[in-house]
C-alpha positions as CSV (number, residue, x, y, z in Angstrom):
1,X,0.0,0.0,0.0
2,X,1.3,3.4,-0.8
3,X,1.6,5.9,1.7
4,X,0.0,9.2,2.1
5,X,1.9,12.9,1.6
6,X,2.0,14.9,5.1
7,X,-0.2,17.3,3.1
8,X,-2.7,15.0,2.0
9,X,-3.2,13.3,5.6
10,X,-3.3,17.0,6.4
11,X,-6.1,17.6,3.9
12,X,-8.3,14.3,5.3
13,X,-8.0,15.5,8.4
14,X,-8.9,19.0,8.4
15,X,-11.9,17.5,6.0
16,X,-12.9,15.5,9.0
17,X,-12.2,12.0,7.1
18,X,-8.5,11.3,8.4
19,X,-8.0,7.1,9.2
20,X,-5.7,6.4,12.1
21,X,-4.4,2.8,11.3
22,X,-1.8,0.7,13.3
23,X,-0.9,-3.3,12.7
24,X,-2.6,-3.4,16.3
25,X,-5.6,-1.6,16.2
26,X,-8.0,0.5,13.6
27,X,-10.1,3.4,14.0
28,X,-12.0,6.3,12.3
29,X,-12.4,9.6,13.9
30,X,-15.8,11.1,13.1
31,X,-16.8,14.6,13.6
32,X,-18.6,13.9,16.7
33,X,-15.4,12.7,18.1
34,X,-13.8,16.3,17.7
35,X,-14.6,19.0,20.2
36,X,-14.7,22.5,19.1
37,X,-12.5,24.8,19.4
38,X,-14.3,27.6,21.7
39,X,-14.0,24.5,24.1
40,X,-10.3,24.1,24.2
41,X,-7.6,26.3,25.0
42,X,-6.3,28.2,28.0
43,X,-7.8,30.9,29.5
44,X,-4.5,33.5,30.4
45,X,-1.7,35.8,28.8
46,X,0.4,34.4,26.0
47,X,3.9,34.8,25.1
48,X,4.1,34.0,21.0
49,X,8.3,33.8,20.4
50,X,8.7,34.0,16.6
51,X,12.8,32.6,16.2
52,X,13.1,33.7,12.5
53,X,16.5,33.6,10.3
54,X,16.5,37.8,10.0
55,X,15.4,38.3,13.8
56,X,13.1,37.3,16.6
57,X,9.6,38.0,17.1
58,X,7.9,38.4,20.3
59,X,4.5,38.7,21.6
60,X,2.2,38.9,25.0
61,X,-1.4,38.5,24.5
62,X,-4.6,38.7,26.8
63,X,-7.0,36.0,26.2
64,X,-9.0,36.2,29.2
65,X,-11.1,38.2,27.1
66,X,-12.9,38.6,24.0
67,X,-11.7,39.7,21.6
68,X,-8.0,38.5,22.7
69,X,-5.7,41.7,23.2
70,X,-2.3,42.4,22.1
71,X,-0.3,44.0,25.4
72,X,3.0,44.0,23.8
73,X,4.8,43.4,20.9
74,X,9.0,43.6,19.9
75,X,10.7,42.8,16.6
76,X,14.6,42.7,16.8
């Protein structure tokens, strides 16, 4: 059996229709089996650390609230 690209498993999946398969055990995951996303996540401030080639990126953001709030921001 062939096997899949990263980018088409990536496809399936985001389409809701990606197999997980093992020599042990097999199983579909269904869209009933995936929780939404307004259920997951944390609740607190964020620090986003961007480590590009040209310089690092860096972030602090609120999400405690809605919409989510940028506090502070850097480029170097």
């Amino acid at each position: 059996m062939a096997r899949k690209s990263s980018r088409a498993l990536w496809t399936a999946h985001l389409k809701g229709g990606a197999r997980v398969t093992s020599s042990a055990t097999k199983s579909t995951r269904t869209k009933k089996g995936v929780e939404k996303s307004s259920q997951r996540g944390v609740r607190g401030i964020i620090l986003g650390i961007d480590p590009s080639l040209r310089g690092t990126g860096l972030a602090v953001i609120d999400s405690r609230t809605e919409p989510y709030q940028l506090l502070a921001s850097w480029h170097g």
